[in-house]
N, C-alpha and C positions, 0 to 999 in steps of 0.2 A: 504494500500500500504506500502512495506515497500520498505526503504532508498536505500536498495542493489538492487533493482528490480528496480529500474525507476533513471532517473537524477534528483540529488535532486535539489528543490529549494531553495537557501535559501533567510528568510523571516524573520523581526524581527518582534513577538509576543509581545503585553503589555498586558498583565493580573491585572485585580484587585480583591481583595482578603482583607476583613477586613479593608479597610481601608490604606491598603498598597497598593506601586505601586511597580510592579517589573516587569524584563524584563527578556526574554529568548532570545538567537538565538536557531532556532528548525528549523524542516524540514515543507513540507506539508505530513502533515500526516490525518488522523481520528483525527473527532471531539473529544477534550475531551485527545487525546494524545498528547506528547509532547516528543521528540527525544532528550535529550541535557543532558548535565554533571552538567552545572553549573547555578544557577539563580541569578541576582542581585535583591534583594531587596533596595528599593530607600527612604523609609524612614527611617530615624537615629535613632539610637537606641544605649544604652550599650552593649556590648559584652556579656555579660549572656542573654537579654535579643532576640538578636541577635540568639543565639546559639538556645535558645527555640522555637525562631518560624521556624528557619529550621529544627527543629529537627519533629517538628509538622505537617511543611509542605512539606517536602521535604526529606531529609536523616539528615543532621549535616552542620554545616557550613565547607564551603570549605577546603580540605584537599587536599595540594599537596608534594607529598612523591617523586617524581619524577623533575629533568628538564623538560621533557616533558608535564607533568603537571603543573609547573610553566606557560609555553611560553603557553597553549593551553588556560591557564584562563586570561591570557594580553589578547591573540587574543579576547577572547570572550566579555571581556568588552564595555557595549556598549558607554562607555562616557569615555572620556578623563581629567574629571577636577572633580576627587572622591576619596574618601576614602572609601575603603571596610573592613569592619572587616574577619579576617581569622580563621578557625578554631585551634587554633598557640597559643598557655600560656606558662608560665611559673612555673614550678613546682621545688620543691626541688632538685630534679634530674638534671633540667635542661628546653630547650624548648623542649616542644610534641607536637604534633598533638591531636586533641579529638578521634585519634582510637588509641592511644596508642603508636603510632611510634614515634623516637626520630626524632627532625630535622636535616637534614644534608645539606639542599639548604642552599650556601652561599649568596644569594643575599639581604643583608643588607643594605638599605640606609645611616640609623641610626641606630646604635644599643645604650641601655643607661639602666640601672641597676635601674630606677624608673618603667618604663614600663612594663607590667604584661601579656600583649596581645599585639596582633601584627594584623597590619592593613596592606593591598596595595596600597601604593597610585599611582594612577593611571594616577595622572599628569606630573608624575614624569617623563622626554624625557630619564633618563636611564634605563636599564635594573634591577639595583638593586632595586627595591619598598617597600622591606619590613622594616616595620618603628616600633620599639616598643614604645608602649602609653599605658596612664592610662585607666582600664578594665573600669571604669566609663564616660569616653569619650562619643561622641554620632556621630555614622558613620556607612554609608549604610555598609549594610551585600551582603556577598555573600556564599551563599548557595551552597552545596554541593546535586546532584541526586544521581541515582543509577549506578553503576561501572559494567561493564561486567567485565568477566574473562580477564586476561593478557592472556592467553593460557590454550587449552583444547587440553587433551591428548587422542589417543583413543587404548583405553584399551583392547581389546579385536575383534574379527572380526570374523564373522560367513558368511555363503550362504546368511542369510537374516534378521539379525541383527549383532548390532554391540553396546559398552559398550563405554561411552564418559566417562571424570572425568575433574574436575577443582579444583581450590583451591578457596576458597572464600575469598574477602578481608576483611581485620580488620575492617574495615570501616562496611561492609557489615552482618557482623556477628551479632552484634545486630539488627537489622534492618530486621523489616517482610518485605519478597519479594520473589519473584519465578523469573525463568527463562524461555524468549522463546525461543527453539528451531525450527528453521527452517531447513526442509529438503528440497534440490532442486535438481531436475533431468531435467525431461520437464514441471514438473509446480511446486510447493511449497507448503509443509506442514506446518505448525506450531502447535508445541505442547509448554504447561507448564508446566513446574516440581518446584513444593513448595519446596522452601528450610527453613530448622529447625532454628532456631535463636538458634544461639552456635556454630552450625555446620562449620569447618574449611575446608570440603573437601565434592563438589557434585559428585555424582556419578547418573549415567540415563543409561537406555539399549532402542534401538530406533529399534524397528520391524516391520516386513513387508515390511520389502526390497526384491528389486530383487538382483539374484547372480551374482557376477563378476560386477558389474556395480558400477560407481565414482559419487559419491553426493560432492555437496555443502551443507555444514552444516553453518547455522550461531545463535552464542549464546549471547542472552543480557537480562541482569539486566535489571526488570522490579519493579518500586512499586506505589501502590496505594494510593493517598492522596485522603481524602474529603473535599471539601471547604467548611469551619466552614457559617453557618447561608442558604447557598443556597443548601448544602446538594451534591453540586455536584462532581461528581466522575474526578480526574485527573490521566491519564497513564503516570507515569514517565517511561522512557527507555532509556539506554546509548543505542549508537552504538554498533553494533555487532562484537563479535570474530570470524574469519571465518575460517574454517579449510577443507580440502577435504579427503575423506574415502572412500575408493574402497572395498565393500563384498569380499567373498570368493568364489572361482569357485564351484561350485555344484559338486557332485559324477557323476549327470548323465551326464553332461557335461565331466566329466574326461574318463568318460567311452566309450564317443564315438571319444573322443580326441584317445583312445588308437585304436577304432577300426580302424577311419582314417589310422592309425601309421602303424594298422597291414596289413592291404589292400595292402598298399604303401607298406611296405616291399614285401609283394608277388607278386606285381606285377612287380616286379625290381629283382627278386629272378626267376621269369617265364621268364622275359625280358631274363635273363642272360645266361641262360639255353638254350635261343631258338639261341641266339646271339653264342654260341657254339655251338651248331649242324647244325647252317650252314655253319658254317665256316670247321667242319668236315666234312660234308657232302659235300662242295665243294674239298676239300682237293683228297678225295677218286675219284673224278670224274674225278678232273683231272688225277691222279697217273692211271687211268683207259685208259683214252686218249695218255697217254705217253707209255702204254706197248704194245697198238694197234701199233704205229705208227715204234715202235724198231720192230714190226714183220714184216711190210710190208718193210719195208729196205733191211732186210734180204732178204727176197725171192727176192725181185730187184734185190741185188747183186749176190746171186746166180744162176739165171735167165739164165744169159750170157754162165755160164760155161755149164750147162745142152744142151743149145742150141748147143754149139760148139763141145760137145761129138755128140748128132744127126750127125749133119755134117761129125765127125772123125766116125762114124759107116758105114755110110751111100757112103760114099767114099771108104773104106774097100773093103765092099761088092759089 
């Protein structure tokens, strides 16, 4: 089932895993899947050490390049009285992110020039929580999944295909993973297209469409962890990018579009045609009727005079 097709439920998930305990908010989904951005891991740890097991088991530790991103990983915390390691150092340059971006969220609790990594603290009743502290510290991690696209462009549009493109994130780039595409009309496809580790920009072409007709597309980052000693398989997946694509009108369809067209004109061009000749045709009938009617007048009025000679002849003689 997927999240866009049904109301979701939400359900808080605890997983164990080596030894660790961590927690998801996810959807109901399939066994073995899990729908979510961000995971807390609840045992303490250093921040390298931190970094390694999301990197093993999930994408990176938490990366947020965004406000949005900010407020979406508060929301998601499941506990109020934490420190979370971020994916967040300090470099010669400056603060980065571990995909390479510079910081630009202002939201500093503390900021302090010993401090090497930067943790959330999640007790904190402000909105500012980020706290810089020593990388050797020991504090739950939070983990970072797999990212869908910001936005898919669609590139191209046929009768019965059509060419989608997206940009992949920094985050995402090193990171083996593929992409489901969902097609929806009156029921729902889903395809996967492996994306290259490097690669900055997906491109996919999605066939056997019908023409003229508006899908629902939906596109989300998917990767695959295995859990170390049980061997088993986990489906990490953000939510979906959804975007709507309308094919192209067919030839054959254009074709009888024109015949319709041409029909209607002739029979508006016969209409017209018929709608003057009767109108001439009454014209003539009457003009027909009006020169009857001047004859018999005439002979009326001359009538009398005819008569009255009879009479002057007839007296005469």
């Amino acid at each position: 089932m997927f999240p866009y097709e049904m109301q979701i439920l939400q359900q808080l998930a605890v997983l164990g895993n080596n030894n660790f305990l961590y927690f998801v908010v996810c959807c109901s989904l399939a066994t073995g899947q899990i729908s979510s951005r961000y995971f807390f891991i609840q045992e303490p740890m250093p921040w390298a050490k931190g970094r390694e097991y999301c990197q093993s088991h999930f994408v990176d530790l938490a990366v947020l390049s965004t406000e949005k991103e900010y407020f979406a990983l508060l929301s998601a915390i499941p506990a109020n009285n934490a420190s979370f390691w971020l994916g967040l150092h300090k470099e010669s340059s400056g603060w980065k992110w571990t995909n390479g971006e510079q910081l630009r969220l202002t939201h500093w609790y503390n900021y302090n020039d010993e401090g090497h990594c930067v943790s959330l603290e999640a007790m904190f009743e402000e909105e500012d929580k980020l706290l810089a502290r020593s990388c050797n510290e020991q504090h739950r991690v939070a983990c970072q999944g797999p990212v869908s696209p910001q936005s898919v462009a669609v590139d191209f549009v046929n009768i019965d295909h059509l060419n989608l493109s997206w940009n992949i994130s920094a985050l995402m780039q090193t990171t083996s993973h593929y992409y489901n595409v969902t097609i929806c009309r009156f029921i729902c496809e889903t395809l996967s297209y492996p994306c290259t580790n490097g690669s900055s920009l997906m491109s996919i072409s999605i066939s056997n469409l019908s023409a003229a007709t508006e899908y629902f597309i939906y596109v989300s980052a998917v990767v695959i962890r295995i859990e170390h000693g049980t061997s088993r398989k986990w489906i990490l997946q953000d939510d979906p990018t959804m975007l709507k694509a309308k094919t192209a009108t067919s030839n054959k369809t254009h074709k009888i579009l024109f015949i319709v067209l041409d029909l209607f004109s002739l029979v508006l061009l016969v209409s017209s045609f018929w709608y003057i000749y009767i109108v001439v045709k009454k014209d003539k009938s009457t003009e027909r009727v009006g020169d009857r009617s001047s004859a018999d007048s005439t002979i009326v009025v001359l009538l009398p005079h005819r008569i009255g000679l009879e009479k002057l002849e007839n007296f005469i003689f």
